[in-house]
N, C-alpha and C positions, 0 to 999 in steps of 0.2 A: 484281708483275713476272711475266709470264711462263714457265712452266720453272722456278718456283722452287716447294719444297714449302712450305705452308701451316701451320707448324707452331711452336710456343714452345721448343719444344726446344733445345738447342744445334746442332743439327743443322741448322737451318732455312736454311743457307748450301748445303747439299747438292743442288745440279739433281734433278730427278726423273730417275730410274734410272741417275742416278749411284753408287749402291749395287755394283754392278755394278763399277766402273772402279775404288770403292774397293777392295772388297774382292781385285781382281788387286792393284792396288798392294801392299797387304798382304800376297801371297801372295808377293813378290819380296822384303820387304824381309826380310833375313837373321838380324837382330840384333832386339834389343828396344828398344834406342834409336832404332833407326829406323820400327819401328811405333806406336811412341813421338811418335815425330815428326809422321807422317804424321796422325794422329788429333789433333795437336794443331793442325796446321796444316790440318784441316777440320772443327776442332770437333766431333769425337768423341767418344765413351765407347768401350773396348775389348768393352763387351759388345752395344753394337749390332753392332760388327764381326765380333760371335760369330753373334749372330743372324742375321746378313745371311751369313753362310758356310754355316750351316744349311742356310736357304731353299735358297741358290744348290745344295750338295749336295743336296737334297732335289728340288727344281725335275730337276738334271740328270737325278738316278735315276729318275724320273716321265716325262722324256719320253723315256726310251729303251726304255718299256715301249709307249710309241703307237704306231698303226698309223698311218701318215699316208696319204690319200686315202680316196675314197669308199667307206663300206661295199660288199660283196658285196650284190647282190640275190640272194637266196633265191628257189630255185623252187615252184612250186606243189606239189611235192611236198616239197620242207622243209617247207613252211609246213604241211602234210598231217601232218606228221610229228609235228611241235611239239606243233598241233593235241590228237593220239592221245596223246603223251605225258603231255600237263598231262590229259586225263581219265582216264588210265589211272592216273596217281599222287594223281588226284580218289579213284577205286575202292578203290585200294587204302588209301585215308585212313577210307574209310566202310566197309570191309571190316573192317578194324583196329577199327573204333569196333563196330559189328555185335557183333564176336566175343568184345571184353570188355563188353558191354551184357549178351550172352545167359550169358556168365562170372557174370555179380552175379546174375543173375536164378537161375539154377542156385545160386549159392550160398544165395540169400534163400533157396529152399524148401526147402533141407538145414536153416537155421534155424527155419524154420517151422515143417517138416514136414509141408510138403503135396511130393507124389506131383510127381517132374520129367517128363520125357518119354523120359528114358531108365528109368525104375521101372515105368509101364505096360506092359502087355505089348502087344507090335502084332498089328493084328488077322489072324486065321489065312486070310481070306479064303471059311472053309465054316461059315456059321451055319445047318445043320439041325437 
């Protein structure tokens, strides 16, 4: 049939996205006898009704974070911008790398004991 969900469960009486209509019902009914009722009169468990409350909160807080309608187009200077930023934080990643590369290599010759480049002396510029 139709609108009917596909399923062995008890639930399987339940219209698709009737989920929905359940769990307001359940939010009106005041007593425990009456949510009681309700789930038995559509073949419930009380912890789907838990779950489907979840979503439903879950669902609500989610779309009250969306922007609805079409993205902004970005100008050729955003896109300029973007662009500079992702190679700029490229640099600074291989900058980073560079400076602990040349960090181990200073260290290896303090263990070695060969001569760094801050041990030689630089050259004076007057060789007569």
């Amino acid at each position: 049939m139709p609108g009917l969900a596909q399923s062995s469960s008890p639930s399987s009486s339940v219209i698709e996205g009737g989920e929905n209509w359940i769990t307001i019902s359940g939010d009106f009914c005041v007593t425990g006898d009456k949510i009681g009722a309700l789930l038995r009169r559509e073949a419930l468990y009380s912890s789907q009704l838990t779950a489907w409350r979840r979503e439903r909160e879950a669902g609500a807080l989610e779309a009250l974070g969306r922007r609805r309608g079409r993205k902004a187009r970005s100008s050729p200077e955003q896109k300029r911008v973007a662009v500079l930023e992702a190679k700029n934080a490229r640099l600074a990643r291989e900058l980073e790398q560079a400076r602990l590369i040349i960090e181990v290599q200073k260290k290896l010759c303090t263990l070695l004991g060969l001569p760094t480049a801050e041990d030689t002396p630089a050259p004076t510029g007057s060789e007569s």
